[in-house]
N, C-alpha and C positions, 0 to 999 in steps of 0.2 A: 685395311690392307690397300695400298696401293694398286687401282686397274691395271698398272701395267706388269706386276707381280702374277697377274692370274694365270695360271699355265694353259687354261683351253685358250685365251688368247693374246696368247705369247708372238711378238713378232715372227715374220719367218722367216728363213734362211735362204730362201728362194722363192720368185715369186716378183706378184704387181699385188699392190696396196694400194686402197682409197683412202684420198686424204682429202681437204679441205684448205686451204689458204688462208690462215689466219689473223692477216694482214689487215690494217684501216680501210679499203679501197670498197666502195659499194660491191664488187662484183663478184666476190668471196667466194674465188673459182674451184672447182670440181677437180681433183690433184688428182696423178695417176702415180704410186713411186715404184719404182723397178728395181726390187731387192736380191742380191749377187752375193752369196758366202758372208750373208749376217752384214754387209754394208749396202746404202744405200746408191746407188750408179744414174738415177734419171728418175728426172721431177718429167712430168707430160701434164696439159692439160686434160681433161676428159672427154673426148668428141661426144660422146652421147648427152653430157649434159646440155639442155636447149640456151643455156648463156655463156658457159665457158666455150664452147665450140672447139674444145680441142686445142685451145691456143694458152698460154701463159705470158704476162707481163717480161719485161725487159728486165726487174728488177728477181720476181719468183723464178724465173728461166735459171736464175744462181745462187737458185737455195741451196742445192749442196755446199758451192762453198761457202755461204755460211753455217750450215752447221759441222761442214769440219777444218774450218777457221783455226791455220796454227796457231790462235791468239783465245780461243775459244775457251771460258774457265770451268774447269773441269773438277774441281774440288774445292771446300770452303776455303776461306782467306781470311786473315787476320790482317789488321794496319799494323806495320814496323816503322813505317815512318811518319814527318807530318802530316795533317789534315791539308788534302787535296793534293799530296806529291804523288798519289797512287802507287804509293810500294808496300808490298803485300808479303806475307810469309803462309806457305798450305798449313791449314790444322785440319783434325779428323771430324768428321759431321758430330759425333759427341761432344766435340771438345766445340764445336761453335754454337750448338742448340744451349749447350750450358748458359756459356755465356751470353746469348742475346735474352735466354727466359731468366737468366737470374738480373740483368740490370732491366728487363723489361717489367719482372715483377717486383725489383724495387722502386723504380719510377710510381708502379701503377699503388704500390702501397705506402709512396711518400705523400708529402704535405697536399703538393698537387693532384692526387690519384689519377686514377688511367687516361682522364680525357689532357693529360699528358703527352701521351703517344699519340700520332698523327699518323694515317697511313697513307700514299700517296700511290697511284696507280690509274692509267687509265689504257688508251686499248692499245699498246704493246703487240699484244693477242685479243684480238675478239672473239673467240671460243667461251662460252658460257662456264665453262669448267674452269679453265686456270684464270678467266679476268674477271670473275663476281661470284663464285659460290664458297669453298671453306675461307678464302680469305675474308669475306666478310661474317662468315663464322665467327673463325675466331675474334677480328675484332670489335664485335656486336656483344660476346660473351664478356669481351675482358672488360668492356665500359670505354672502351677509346673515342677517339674527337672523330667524329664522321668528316667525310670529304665530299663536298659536292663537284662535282666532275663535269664543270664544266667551257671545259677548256677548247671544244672545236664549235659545238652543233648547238648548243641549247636553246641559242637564240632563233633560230629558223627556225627551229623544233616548238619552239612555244608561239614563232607567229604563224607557223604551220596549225598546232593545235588551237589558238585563236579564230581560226578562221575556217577551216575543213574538219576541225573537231579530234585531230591527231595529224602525226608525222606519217604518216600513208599517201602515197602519189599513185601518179600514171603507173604502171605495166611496162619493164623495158621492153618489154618480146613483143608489147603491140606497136613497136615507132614505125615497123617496116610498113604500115597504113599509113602513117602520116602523111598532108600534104605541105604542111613547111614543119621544119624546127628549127628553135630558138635554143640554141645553146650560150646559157644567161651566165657568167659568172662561174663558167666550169672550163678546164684543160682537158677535153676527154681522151684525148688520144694520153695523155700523160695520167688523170685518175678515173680512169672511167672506161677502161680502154674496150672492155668488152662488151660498150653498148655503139660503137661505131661501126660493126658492123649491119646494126641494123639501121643504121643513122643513113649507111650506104645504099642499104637497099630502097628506102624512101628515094630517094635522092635518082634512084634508078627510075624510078615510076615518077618524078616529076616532082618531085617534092624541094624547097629551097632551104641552104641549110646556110642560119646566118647566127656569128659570134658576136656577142653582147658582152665588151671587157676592155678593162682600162690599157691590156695586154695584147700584143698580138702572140699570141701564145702558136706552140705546135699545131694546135686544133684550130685556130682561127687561120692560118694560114690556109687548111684546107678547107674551109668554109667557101661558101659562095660569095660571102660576105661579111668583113667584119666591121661591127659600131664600138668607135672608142669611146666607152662612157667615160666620163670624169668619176674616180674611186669611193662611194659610198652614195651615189645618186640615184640608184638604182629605181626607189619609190617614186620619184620625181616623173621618172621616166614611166613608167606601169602608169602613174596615174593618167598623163598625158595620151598616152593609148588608149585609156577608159574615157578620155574627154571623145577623140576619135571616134568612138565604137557609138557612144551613146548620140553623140553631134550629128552622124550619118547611116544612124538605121542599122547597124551591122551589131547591135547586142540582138541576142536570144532573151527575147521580152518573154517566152512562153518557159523558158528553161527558168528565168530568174522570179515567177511568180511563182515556181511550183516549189523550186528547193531552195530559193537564200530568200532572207530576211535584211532588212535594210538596204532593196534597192533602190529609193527613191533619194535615201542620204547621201549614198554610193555616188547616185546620179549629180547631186547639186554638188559636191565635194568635187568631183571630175570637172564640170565645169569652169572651178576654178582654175583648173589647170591645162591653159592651152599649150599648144606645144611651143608658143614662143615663147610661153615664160618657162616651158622647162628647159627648154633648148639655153636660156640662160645658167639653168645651173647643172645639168649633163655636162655642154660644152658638144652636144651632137644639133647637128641642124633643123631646125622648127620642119622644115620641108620633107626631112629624111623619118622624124618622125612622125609627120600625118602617114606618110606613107607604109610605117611601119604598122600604125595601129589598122592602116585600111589590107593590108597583108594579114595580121593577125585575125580581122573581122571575115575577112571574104574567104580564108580558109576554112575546111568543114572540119579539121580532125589534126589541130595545132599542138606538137607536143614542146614542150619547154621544159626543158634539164635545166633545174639552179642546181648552184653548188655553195658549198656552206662559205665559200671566201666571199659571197656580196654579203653575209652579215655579220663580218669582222669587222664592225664600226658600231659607235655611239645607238645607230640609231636601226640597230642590223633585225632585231625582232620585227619592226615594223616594218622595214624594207619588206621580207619575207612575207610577211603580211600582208602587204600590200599586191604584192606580184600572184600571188597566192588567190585572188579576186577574180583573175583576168578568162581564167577556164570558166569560170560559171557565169560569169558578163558575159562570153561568147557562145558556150556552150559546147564549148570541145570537152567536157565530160561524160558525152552523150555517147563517141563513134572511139571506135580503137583506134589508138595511135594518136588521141588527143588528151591534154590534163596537162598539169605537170607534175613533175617528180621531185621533190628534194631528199626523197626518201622511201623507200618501202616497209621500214623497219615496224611500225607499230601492226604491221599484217603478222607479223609471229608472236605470237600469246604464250611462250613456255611459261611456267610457273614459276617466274623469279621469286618469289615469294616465297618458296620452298626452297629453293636453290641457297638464298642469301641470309634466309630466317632473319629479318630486323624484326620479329616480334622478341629476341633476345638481347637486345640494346636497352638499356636503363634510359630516361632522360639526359642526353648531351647535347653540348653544341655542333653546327656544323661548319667549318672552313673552308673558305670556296677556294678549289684549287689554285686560278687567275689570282691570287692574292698570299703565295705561297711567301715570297721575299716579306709583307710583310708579317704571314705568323711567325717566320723565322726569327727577324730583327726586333720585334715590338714586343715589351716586357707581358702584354697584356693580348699576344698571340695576334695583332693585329684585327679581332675578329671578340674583344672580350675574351676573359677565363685565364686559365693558367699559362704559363709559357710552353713552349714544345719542345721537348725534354729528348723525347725520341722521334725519327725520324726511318717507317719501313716503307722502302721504295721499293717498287713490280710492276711490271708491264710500261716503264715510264725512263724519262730519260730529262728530267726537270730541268738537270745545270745545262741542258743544251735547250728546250723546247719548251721552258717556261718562261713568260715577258719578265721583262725588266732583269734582267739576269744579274747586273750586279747587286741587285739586293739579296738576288738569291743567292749568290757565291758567299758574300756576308755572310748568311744565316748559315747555309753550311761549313764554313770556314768555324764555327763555334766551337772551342774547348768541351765546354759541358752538353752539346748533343750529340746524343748516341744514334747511328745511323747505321742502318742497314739496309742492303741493298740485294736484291734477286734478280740475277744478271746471265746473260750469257757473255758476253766481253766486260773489260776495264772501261766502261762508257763514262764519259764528264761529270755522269752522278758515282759514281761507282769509284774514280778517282777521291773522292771525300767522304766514303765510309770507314766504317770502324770494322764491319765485317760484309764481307760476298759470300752467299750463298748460291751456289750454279743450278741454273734452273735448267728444264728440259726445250729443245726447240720443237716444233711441229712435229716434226718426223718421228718422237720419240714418246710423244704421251696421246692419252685419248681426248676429244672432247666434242663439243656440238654446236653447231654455229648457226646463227641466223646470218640474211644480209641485210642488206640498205641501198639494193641497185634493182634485185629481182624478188621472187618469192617462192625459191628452194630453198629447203632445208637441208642440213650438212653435216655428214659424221666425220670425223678424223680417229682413224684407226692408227697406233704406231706403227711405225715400219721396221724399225730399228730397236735394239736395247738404247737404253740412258747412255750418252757419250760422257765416258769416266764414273764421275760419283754427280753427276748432276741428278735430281729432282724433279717431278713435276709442281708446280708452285702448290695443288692439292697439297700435296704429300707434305712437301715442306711445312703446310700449316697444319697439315695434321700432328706431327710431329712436335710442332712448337706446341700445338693446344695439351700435348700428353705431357710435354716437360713441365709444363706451366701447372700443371694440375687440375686443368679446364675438365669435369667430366661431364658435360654436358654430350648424353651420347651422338649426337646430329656430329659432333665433331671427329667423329672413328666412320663416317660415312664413305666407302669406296666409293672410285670413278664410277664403277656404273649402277651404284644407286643414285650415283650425283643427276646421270644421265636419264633414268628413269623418274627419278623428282621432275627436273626442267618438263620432261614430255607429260607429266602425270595432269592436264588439264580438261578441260570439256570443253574448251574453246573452238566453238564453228569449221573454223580455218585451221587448226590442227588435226582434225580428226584422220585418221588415216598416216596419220606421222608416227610412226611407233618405232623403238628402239631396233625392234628385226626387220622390220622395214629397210633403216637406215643401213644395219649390216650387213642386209642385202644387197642393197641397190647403190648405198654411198650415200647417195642423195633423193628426196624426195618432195616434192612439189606441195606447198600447202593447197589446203581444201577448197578452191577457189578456181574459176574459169580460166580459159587459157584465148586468148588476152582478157588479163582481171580490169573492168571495168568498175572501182569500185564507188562513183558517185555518180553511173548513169543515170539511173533516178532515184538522184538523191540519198537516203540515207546517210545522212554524216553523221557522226560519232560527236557531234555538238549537243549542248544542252535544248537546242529546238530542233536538234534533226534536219536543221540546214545550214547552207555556207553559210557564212555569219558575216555579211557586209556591215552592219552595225553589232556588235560586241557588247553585251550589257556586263560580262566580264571582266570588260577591259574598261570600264568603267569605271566599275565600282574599284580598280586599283587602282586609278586615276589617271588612266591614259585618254587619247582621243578615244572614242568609240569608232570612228570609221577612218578609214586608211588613210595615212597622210603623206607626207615626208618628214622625217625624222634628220635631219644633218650629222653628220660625224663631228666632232668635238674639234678635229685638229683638220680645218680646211682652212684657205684664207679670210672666207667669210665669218663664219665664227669664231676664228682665232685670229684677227687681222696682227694684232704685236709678236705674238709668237709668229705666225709667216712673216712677216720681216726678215727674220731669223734665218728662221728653218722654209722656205718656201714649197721644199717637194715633197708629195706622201709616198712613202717607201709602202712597195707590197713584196713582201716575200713567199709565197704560195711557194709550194716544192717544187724540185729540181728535179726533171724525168728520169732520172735512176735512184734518187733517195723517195724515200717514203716518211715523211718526215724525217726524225734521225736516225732511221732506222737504214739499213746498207752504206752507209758513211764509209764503215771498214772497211767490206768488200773491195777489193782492188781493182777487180776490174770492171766494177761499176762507179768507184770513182775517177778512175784513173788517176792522172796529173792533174785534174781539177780543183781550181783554187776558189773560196769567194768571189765570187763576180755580182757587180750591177749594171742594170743597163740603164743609161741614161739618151734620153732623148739627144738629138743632133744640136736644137737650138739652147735646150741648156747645157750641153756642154761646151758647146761655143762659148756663151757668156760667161765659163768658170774657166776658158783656158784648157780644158780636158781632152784629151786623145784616146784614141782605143789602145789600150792594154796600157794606159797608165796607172801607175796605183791611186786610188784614191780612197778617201776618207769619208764613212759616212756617219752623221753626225748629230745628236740633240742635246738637250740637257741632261738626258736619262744614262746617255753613254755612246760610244764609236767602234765602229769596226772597220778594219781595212780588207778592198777589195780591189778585183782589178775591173777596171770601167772596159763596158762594151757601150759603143756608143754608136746609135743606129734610130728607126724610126719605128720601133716594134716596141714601141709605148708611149703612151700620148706625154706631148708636153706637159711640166708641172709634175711628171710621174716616173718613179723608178722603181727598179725592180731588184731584187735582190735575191735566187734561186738556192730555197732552203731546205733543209736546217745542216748546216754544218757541223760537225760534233768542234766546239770549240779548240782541243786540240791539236784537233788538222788543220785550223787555221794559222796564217800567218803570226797573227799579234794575240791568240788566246781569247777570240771572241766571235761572236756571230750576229745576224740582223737584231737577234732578241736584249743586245745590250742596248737599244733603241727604241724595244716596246716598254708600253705601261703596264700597269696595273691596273687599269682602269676596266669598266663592265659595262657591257651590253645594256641595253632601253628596259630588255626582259631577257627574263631565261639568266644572268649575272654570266654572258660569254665573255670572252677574252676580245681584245680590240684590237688586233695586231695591226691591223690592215689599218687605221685609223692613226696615224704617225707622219708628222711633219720631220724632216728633216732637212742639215743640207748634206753636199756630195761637194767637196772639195779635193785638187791635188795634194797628194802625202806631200810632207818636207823630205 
């Protein structure tokens, strides 16, 4: 049965609801929703929780109207027309279960069998319930091609866990000690937004806040100061800091005897890198960075916010890596309000393992999401094995936010793939299925959420019935596991056994997180100090229980052992014939009201906004270009049309492109991503968005 089925807790009809914000955004805010005659009337932040503060995002501020979205699909859909025209006829939840388990179980008992079907999903919703537990049920049980997911983070994440032993950082609640921060590679007022306020309070007490970005973004505007790096040199730069720190006395020689290993490699490796030869391939000044690294040294309690867009390139695991050094070279792991953060996420221990059961998957293979155009198009799934037959999409929006898009339109453009898609709108993937299934928004189902900014835990209670005959994506698969004739019973598991699995752990840091807890309070704080200091001394989650300046890990897969620079694949130095070409590296990092492609529709978060890039003053001089002319932006891989902003809010050689546009709202039917590759990160197999020459020319 369906948790939201339960009558003791049935939404209410009147009333304030705890909810959860189920959104990509570290900050995974504390929701307040204010229920009026069985409909929902006002999303609030939650003042009591210690990081939402009471406040909501630009984008969550208009949840309601998305989830009562005149466009909102409210019952299953059948395709009546061509593949990708998006014209749909309603049939009844019966009449579409039928048909997706009867061609899902002839695929999976054809020549090919199940590792046929392909599932494709990633965080849509971050809630433990609807984005990782019966959906990987069921497709564990049926024998399908696993997906490896990773499309934003994995890269930092694995030179995070390289190096400090996991994706666990600084404490956002302790910045308001800091005395400088270094916001590296992040837009925080745009994803981050609820750690600015304590970025403010430092900053009140004397602390200097400086942007590190090839962007002058929202955030760097309000910085004390912004460093324009050149797009993927990020290591270059870390290292030359560590030349600094060690060159003038400002490393914590006591901190780096007791908990890293490999300080002395660290040290000869740094030397190599003064800051005039990094300053050669930054493009930031030899002078500006001694001074930065003598800033970083002479502070007591230095916090550094990276964000996962410095390792959207070739060589982004080791950037991460490398930057990732600089806390325990100084020692701001010691004092609140020092470390850095890429992440909090491996501080919650639920029991995925329980939640997702891969101990019920046979031997298959797995297909890295980054490389979706080619399982599509290649008879041999791009990755070995069978071709990809079927096609269930959730929590995701591929034909808009996956690289290289026209291989991906290709693949789905195919006669003989059958696709399905779990949707609240007609989104650019959803345009090219065979059948829509309507899923439930936040407001409407339960589930449990870690984050990736702080270190509270987080229930989402519905507020609301299901709007029409929508689903919650559980249900849905439970549903399919019953038609299919899956009886493996894990698969008839309600939402709140699902809920009490994730909690059922003996994990340190969980203790005290209990399901009535949660129902009480909304939210509850993991088992951990306030501010969580968690490499004071020492203790890393590494194989020697320290930072790991030299890596015997990273070795033994053939990388350098200690921190280097890595280059992106498409600069002009590494790529000198293709920059010919193509001379500028596009970044397209999100546009402050979408969430990746997520609120696109929303009307009055997009307005009348079209595709835009911005192009620096001096290259647009030399192509002819004006502000608000249309221009062309352009590789081998494919073009999209935009209109040029043209200004000094990015360094020359670099443009910007404010993503992800749901292709259809575009002018010409495309967006930045007909431009990226398919190509993969050093480690971790990330996606390279950011790692992309092109040029910007005027439209004909």
């Amino acid at each position: 049965m369906s948790a939201v089925a339960r009558p003791e807790f049935a939404p209410p009809a009147d009333g304030t609801v705890r909810g959860a914000c189920p959104h990509d955004c570290p900050d995974t805010c504390a929701m307040l929703i204010t229920v009026k005659d069985g409909r929902a009337t006002k999303v609030a932040g939650d003042p009591d929780h210690p990081f939402t503060q009471g406040f909501l995002c630009a984008k969550v501020n208009r949840y309601l109207e998305r989830t009562y979205h005149p466009d909102r699909v409210t019952t299953p859909l059948r395709r009546v027309g061509p593949k990708g025209s998006g014209r749909f006829e309603p049939i009844t939840w019966d009449a579409a279960l039928d048909e997706v388990s009867s061609r899902l179980s002839a695929i999976a008992k054809g020549p090919h069998g199940p590792q046929a079907i392909l599932p494709y999903s990633y965080a849509g919703t971050m809630g433990l319930l609807q984005a990782q537990s019966m959906d990987r049920r069921f497709f564990h049980t049926l024998g399908a091609s696993k997906l490896d997911r990773t499309i934003c983070s994995t890269a930092g994440m694995e030179g995070m866990r390289m190096t400090v032993g996991a994706n666990m950082g600084a404490d956002g609640e302790g910045v308001a000690a800091s005395d400088l921060v270094l916001l590296w590679g992040t837009n925080t007022l745009t994803s981050n937004p609820h750690l600015w306020p304590f970025v403010l309070e430092a900053r009140a007490k004397g602390a200097k806040i400086i942007a590190i970005d090839p962007i002058r973004t929202r955030t760097a505007e309000q910085c004390d100061e912004w460093i324009a790096i050149r797009p993927g040199t990020d290591a270059a730069l870390a290292l030359a800091m560590m030349h600094v720190l060690f060159a003038e006395g400002l490393a914590d020689e006591d901190y780096m005897t007791q908990y890293t290993i490999g300080a002395d490699q660290l040290r000869t490796r740094a030397a190599e890198w003064t800051p005039a030869r990094a300053a050669t391939i930054t493009g930031i000044a030899a002078e500006r960075i001694t001074e930065l690294g003598r800033q970083y040294g002479r502070a007591k309690a230095a916090f550094l916010r990276a964000n996962y867009g410095l390792q959207r390139h070739y060589g982004g695991g080791m950037a991460m890596r490398t930057i990732a050094c600089l806390p325990a070279v100084a020692g701001h792991w010691r004092r609140p309000g020092g470390g850095v953060q890429l992440s909090t996420s491996f501080g919650f221990r639920y029991n995925n393992a329980a939640l997702e059961r891969p101990d019920l998957s046979p031997p298959v293979r797995t297909i890295n999401m980054v490389r979706l155009g080619d399982a599509l198009t290649m008879p041999d799934a791009g990755t070995g094995g069978p071709p990809v037959q079927a096609l269930v999409v959730y929590n995701s929006n591929p034909a808009a936010v996956a690289p290289d898009l026209g291989a991906v339109r290709r693949g789905l453009a195919r006669e003989d793939l059958f696709t399905v898609v779990l949707e609240h709108f007609i989104t650019d993937t959803a345009d090219w299925a065979d059948i829509v299934l309507p899923a439930t928004t936040q407001l409407e189902h339960w589930d449990v959420h870690f984050a990736y900014g702080h270190y509270q835990s987080t229930l989402n209670r519905p507020s609301i019935a299901p709007v029409g005959e929508s689903l919650p994506n559980t249900e849905i698969f439970r549903r399919l596991a019953a038609r299919m004739g899956l009886t493996d019973p894990c698969l008839a598991d309600d939402d709140f056994t699902l809920i009490r699995q994730a909690l059922d752990t003996p994990h340190e840091r969980m203790q005290g997180v209990t399901f009535e807890r949660l129902l009480e309070h909304g939210w509850v704080r993991l088992n951990v100090p306030r501010p969580f200091l968690p490499y004071a001394n020492g203790n890393f989650p590494t194989p020697s229980g320290k930072c790991e300046f030299y890596s015997e890990r990273l070795k033994e897969r053939g990388f350098d052992p200690v921190p280097t620079y890595t280059p992106p694949r498409e600069l002009p130095e590494t790529a000198p014939e293709l920059a010919k070409r193509f001379p500028i590296v596009l970044i397209s990092s999100p546009r402050h009201k979408f969430l990746n492609s997520t609120f696109v529709n929303v009307r009055s978060l997009r307005g009348d906004a079209e595709p835009e890039v911005v192009v620096h003053t001096a290259d647009a001089a030399r192509r002819g270009i004006v502000d608000g002319m249309t221009v062309v932006v352009a590789n081998d891989r494919g073009h999209f049309r935009a209109t040029a902003r043209v200004g000094d809010s990015v360094r020359p050689g670099v443009a910007w492109a404010p993503s992800v546009f749901w292709t259809k709202l575009s002018r010409d039917g495309r967006n930045a991503n007909d431009t990226t590759s398919q190509g993969e990160t050093d480690m971790g197999g990330g996606a390279v968005f950011y790692d992309n020459l092109v040029e910007v020319s005027p439209a004909d």
